[in-house]
C-alpha positions as CSV (number, residue, x, y, z in Angstrom):
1,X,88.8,110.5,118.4
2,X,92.3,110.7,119.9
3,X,92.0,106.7,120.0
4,X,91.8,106.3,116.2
5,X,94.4,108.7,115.6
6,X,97.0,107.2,117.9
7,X,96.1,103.9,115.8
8,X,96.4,105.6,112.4
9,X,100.2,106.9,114.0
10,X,100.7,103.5,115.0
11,X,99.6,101.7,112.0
12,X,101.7,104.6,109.8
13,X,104.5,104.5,112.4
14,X,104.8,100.1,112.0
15,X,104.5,100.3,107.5
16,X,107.5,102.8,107.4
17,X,109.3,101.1,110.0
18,X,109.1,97.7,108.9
19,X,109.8,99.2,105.4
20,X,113.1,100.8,106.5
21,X,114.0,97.5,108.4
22,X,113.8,95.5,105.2
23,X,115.9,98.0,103.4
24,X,118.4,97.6,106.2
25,X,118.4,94.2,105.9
26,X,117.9,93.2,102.1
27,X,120.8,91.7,100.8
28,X,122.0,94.2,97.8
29,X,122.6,91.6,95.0
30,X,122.3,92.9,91.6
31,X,123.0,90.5,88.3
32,X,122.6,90.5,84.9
33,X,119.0,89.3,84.9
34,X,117.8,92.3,87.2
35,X,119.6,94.8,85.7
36,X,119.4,94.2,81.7
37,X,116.5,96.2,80.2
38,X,113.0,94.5,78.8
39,X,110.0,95.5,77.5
40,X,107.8,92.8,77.9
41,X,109.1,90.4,80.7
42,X,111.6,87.8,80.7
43,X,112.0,85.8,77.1
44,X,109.8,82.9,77.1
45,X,111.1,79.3,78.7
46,X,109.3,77.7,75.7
47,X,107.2,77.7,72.1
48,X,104.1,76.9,73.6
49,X,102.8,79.8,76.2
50,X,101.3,78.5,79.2
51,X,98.1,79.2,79.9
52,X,97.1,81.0,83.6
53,X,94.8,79.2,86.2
54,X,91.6,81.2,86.6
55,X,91.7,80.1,89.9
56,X,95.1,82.6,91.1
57,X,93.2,85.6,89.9
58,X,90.3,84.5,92.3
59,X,92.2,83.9,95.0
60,X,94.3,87.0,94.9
61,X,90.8,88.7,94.8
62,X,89.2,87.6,97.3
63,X,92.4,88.0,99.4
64,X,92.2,92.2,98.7
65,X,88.5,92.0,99.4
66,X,89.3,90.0,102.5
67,X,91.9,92.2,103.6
68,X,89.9,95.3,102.5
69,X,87.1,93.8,104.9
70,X,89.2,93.5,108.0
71,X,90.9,96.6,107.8
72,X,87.3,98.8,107.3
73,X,86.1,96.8,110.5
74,X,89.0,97.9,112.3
75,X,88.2,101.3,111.7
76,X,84.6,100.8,113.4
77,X,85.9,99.1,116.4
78,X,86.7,102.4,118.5
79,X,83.3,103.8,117.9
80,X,80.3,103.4,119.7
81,X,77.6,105.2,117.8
82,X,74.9,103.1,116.4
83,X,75.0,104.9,113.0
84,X,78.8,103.3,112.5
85,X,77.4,100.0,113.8
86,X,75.0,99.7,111.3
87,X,77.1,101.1,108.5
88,X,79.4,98.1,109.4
89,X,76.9,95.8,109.5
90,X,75.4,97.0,106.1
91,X,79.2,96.7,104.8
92,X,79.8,93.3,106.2
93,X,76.3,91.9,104.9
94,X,77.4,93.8,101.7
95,X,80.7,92.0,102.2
96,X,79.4,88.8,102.7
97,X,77.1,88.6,99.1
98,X,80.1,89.8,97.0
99,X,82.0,86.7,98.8
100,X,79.2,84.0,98.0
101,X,78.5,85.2,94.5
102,X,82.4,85.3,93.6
103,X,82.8,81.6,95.1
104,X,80.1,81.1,92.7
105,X,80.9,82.3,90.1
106,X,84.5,80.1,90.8
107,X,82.8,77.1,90.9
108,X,80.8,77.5,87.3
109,X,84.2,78.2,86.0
110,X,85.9,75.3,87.5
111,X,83.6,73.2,86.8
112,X,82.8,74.2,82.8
């Protein structure tokens, strides 16, 4: 137990402190762009709106799923009870269907 929680202080200890670092280091450079006020974005570079690829948002997805995955396996790695085993295997085959069905469902809508 004391194993996890010296990673959770670690982990918590390295997000603030590479938060504060860029902070430190940002350059502060404020214009007119950044500080005028808007509603709905920036005002349009043309008439004719451009339309998003599908395949960004699937990306970005299965990037947080990805991520999501290896940080819940790093939480089973200090255990050794089989009942945590075998939730992470039922997690990782659980894992590993959402994966395949979303590259799927990718390839029906790239290919349509």
């Amino acid at each position: 137990m004391e194993t996890f929680l010296i990673y959770a202080a670690g982990v918590t200890l390295a997000v603030f402190l590479l938060y504060f670092v860029g902070i430190a280091l940002a350059p502060y450079d404020p214009g007119t762009v950044k500080n005028d006020h808007f509603e709905c974005g920036l005002p349009a570079s043309s008439s004719v709106p451009k339309k998003a690829n599908f395949a960004f948002f699937v990306y970005a997805i299965m990037f947080i799923v990805a991520d999501m995955t290896g940080l819940f396996f790093t939480l089973f790695v200090y255990t050794d009870s089989k009942h945590s085993m075998m939730i992470a295997a039922l997690f990782a085959m659980i894992m590993a269907i959402a994966i395949m069905i979303a590259m799927k469902e990718h390839h029906y809508a790239e290919n349509s």
